[in-house]
C-alpha positions as CSV (number, residue, x, y, z in Angstrom):
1,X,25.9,15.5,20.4
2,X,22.5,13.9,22.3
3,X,20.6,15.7,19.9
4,X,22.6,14.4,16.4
5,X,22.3,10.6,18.0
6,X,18.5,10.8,18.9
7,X,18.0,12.2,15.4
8,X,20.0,9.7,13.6
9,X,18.1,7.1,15.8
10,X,14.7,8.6,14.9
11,X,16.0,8.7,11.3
12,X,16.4,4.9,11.3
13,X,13.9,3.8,12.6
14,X,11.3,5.8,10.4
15,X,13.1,4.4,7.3
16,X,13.0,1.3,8.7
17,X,9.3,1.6,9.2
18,X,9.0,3.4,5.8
19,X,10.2,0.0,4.2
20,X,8.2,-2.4,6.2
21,X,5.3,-0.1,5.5
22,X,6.3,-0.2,1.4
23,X,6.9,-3.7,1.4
24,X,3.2,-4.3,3.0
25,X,2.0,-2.0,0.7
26,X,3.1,-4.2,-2.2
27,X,1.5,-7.8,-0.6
28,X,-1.4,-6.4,-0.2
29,X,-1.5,-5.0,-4.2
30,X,-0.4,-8.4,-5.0
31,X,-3.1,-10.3,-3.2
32,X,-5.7,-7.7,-4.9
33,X,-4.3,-8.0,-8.3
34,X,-4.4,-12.1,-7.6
35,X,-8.3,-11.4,-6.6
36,X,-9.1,-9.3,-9.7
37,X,-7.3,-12.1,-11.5
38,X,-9.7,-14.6,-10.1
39,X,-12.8,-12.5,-10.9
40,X,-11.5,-11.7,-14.3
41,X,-11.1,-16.1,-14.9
42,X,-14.7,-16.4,-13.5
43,X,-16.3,-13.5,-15.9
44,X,-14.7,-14.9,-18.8
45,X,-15.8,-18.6,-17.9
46,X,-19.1,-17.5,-17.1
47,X,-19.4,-15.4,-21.0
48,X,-18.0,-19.2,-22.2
49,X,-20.7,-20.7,-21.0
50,X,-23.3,-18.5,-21.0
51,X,-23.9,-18.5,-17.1
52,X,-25.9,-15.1,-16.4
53,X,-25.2,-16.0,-12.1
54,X,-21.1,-16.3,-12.9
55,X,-21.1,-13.0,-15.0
56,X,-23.1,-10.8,-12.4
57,X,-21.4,-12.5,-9.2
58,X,-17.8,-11.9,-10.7
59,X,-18.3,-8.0,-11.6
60,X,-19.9,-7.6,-8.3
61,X,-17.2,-9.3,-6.5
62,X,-14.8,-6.8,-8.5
63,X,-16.4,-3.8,-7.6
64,X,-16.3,-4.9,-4.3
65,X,-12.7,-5.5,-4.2
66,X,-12.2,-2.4,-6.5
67,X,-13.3,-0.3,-3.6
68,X,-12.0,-2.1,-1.1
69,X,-8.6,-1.2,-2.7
70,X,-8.6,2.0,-3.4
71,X,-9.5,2.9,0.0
72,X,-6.5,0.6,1.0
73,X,-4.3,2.5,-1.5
74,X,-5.6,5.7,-0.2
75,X,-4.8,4.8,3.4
76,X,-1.5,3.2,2.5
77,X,-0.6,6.4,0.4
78,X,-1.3,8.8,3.3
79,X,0.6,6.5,5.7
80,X,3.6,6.4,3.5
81,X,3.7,10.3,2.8
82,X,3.5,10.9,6.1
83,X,6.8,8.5,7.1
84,X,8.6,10.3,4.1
85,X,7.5,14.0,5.6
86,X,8.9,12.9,8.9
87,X,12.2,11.0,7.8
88,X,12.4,14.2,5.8
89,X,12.0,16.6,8.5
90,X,14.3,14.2,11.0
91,X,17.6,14.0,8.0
92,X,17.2,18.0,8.1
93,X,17.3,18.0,11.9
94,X,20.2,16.1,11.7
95,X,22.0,18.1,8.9
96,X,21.4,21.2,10.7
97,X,22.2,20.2,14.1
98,X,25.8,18.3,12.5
99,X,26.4,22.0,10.9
C-alpha cells in the first residue's frame, strides 16, 4: 500500500516537473524566435539602406543566437526525455504494484 502511494507521489511530482520543464521550454523558444526576429528587422534594414556594418553585425548576432539555441534545445530535449523515461518507469511501478 506504502509502495502504490510513494509511487503515485513520485508520479506527480515528475509530471508536474515535466510541465514546468515544457512550459520553460517554450519561453525560452519564444524569446529566441523574438531575437531572430530582431536580427531578421536589422538585416533587412541594413540591405534598405545599404549599411555593410548592419548586414554583417545582424548575421553574426544570429549565428550566435543560432547556436546558443540549439544547444538550449539539445539540453532542454535531453532534460525532458529523461522526465518522460522516469514518469514512464514510475506509472509502470505503479500499475504493477496495484496488480
Amino acid at each position: 500500500m506504502n509502495q502504490t502511494i510513494d509511487s503515485a507521489t513520485a508520479g506527480n511530482e515528475l509530471s508536474v516537473q515535466l510541465a514546468h520543464k515544457e512550459q520553460k521550454f517554450k519561453r525560452v523558444k519564444f524569446y529566441f524566435n523574438v531575437i531572430f526576429a530582431l536580427c531578421f528587422l536589422v538585416f533587412a534594414l541594413g540591405l534598405l539602406w545599404m549599411n555593410v556594418m548592419a548586414i554583417a553585425s545582424s548575421f553574426i548576432t544570429a549565428m550566435m543566437f543560432g547556436m546558443a539555441y540549439l544547444g538550449v534545445i539539445m539540453i532542454f530535449e535531453e532534460d525532458i526525455n529523461e522526465i518522460r523515461i522516469k514518469l514512464q518507469e514510475a506509472t509502470e511501478k505503479t500499475a504493477s504494484v496495484s496488480l
